[in-house]
C-alpha positions in Angstrom: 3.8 -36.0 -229.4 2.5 -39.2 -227.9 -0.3 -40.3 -230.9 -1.6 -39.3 -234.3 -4.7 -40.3 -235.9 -6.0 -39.7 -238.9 -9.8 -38.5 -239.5 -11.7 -40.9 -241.3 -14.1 -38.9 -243.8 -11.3 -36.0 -244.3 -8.2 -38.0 -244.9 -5.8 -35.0 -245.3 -6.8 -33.8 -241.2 -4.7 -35.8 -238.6 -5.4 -35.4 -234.6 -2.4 -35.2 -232.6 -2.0 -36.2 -228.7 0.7 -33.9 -227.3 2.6 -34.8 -224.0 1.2 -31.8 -222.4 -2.6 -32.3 -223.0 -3.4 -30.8 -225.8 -4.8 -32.3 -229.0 -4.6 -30.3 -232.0 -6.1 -30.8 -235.2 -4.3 -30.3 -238.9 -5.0 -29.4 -242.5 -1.6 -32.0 -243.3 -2.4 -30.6 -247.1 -2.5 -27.3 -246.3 0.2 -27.4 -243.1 -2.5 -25.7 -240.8 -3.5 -26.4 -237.7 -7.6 -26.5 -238.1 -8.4 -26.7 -234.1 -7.0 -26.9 -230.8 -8.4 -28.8 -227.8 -6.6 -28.7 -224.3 -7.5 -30.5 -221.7 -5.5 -29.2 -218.5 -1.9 -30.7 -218.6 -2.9 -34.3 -219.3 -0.8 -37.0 -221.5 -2.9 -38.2 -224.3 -2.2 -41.5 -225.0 -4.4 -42.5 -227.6 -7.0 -41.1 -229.7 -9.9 -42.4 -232.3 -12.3 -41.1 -234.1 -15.8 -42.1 -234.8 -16.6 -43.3 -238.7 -18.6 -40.3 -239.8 -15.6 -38.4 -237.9 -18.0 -36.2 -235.6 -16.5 -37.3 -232.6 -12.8 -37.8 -231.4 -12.4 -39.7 -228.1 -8.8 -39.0 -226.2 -7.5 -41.4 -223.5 -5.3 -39.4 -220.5 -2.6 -40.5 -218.5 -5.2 -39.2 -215.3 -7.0 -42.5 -216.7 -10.2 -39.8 -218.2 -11.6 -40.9 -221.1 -12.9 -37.6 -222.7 -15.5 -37.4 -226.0 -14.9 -34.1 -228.3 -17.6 -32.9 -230.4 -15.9 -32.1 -233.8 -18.7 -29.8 -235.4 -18.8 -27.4 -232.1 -17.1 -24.5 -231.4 -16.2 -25.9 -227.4 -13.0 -26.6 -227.1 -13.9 -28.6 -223.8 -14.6 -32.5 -223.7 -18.8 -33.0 -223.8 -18.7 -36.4 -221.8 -16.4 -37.8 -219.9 -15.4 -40.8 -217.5 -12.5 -41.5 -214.6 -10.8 -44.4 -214.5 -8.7 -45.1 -211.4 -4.9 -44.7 -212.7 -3.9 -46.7 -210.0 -6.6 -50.0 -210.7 -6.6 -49.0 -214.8 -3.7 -47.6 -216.8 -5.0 -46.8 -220.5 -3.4 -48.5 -223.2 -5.1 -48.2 -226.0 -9.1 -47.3 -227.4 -10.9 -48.0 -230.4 -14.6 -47.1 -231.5 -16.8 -50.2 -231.8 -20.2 -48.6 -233.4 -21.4 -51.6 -236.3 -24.2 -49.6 -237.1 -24.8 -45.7 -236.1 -27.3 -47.3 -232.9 -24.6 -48.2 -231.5 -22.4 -46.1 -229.5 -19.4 -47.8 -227.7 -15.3 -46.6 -227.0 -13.3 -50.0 -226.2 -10.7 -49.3 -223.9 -7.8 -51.6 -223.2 -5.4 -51.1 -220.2 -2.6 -52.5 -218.7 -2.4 -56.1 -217.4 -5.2 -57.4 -219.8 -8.0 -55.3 -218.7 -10.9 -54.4 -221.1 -13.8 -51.9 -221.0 -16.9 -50.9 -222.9 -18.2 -47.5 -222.4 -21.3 -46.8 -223.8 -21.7 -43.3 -224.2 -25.5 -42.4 -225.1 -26.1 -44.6 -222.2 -23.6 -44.0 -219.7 -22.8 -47.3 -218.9 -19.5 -48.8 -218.5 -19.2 -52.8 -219.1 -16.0 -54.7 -217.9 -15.2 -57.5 -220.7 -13.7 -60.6 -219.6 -12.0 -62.1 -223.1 -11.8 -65.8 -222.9 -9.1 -67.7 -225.2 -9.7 -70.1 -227.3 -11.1 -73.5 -225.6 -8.1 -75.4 -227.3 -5.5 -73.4 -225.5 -3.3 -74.2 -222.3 -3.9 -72.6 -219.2 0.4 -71.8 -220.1 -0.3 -70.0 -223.5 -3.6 -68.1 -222.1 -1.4 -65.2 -220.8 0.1 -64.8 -224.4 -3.1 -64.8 -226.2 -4.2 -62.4 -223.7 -1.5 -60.0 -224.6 -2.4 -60.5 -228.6 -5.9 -59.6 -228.1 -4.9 -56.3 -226.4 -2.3 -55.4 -228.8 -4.9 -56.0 -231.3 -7.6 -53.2 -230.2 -6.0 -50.4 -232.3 -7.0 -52.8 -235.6 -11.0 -53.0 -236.6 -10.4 -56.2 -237.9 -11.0 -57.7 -234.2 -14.0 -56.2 -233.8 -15.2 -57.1 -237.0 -14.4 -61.1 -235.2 -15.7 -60.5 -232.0 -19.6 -60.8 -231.2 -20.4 -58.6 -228.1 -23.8 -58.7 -226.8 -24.6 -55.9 -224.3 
C-alpha cells in the first residue's frame, strides 16, 4: 500500500493506492471494500479527492494522472494526462477548486516542478513559485522544497492567489 485518503463527505470510506495499480475503496466502519478501480499494473503514488467527493484523481508511477468518476459504475479512469516519467516524477497532487467553477488537480514532482491541470478545460499550466523577495538566492532552494512538501495541506492554497 503506497497512499490512503480519506473521502471528504463520507468520512468512514478511505481510498487506498496499492503497489500494483489498483485503488480500492472501503466501508472502514463496516470492513468492506465498497469498489475497486485498476488501472493496469501501475504504482499509485498519491490520491485526492474532490470536496463534494465525486471525483478521485490517482497519480502513477507511468507519470498518468488519471480522474475516477465515483457515482459511475466504470471502473476505468474518465480523463486522463501523461507526464513524461523521465522530465516529471509525481510527488504529490492536491485539488485546488475555491468555488465548484473551478476545476484544477495541482501536481508537484520531483526537483521543484509544479503543474495545474485543468480538467473541464484540458489545459495544463506549468507554475513557476517564486520565494519570498526577502530571501537569498542561498535559502531559495530550501524554500522551494517547503512549498512542495506543503501541496498535500489546503492551507497553501488557501495562501496562494493563482490567476489562470
Amino acid at each position: 500500500m503506497r497512499v490512503i485518503r480519506l473521502k471528504p463527505t463520507d468520512n468512514n470510506v478511505i481510498a487506498a493506492g496499492l503497489e500494483n495499480g489498483t485503488i480500492q475503496l472501503w466501508d472502514v466502519l463496516g470492513n468492506v471494500a465498497q469498489k475497486t478501480l485498476f488501472s493496469d499494473n501501475d504504482r499509485v503514488f498519491d490520491l485526492d479527492f474532490t470536496p463534494d467527493s465525486r471525483y478521485l484523481f490517482s497519480g502513477h508511477g507511468s507519470g498518468q494522472i488519471r480522474q475516477w468518476d465515483l457515482e459511475s459504475s466504470e471502473k476505468k479512469p474518465i480523463r486522463r494526462i501523461l507526464l513524461s516519467p523521465t522530465s516529471f516524477s509525481i510527488a504529490a497532487l492536491g485539488i485546488y477548486q475555491p468555488n465548484p467553477n473551478t476545476s484544477r488537480v495541482v501536481i508537484a514532482g520531483q526537483y521543484n516542478k509544479l503543474l495545474l491541470w485543468d480538467w473541464a478545460a484540458g489545459a495544463v499550466y506549468n507554475v513557476i513559485p517564486k520565494p519570498p523577495d526577502n530571501v537569498p538566492q542561498s535559502a531559495q532552494a530550501k524554500h522551494y522544497s517547503q512549498f512542495r512538501a506543503s501541496i498535500t495541506t489546503s492551507k497553501v492554497w488557501r495562501s496562494l492567489e493563482i490567476g489562470l
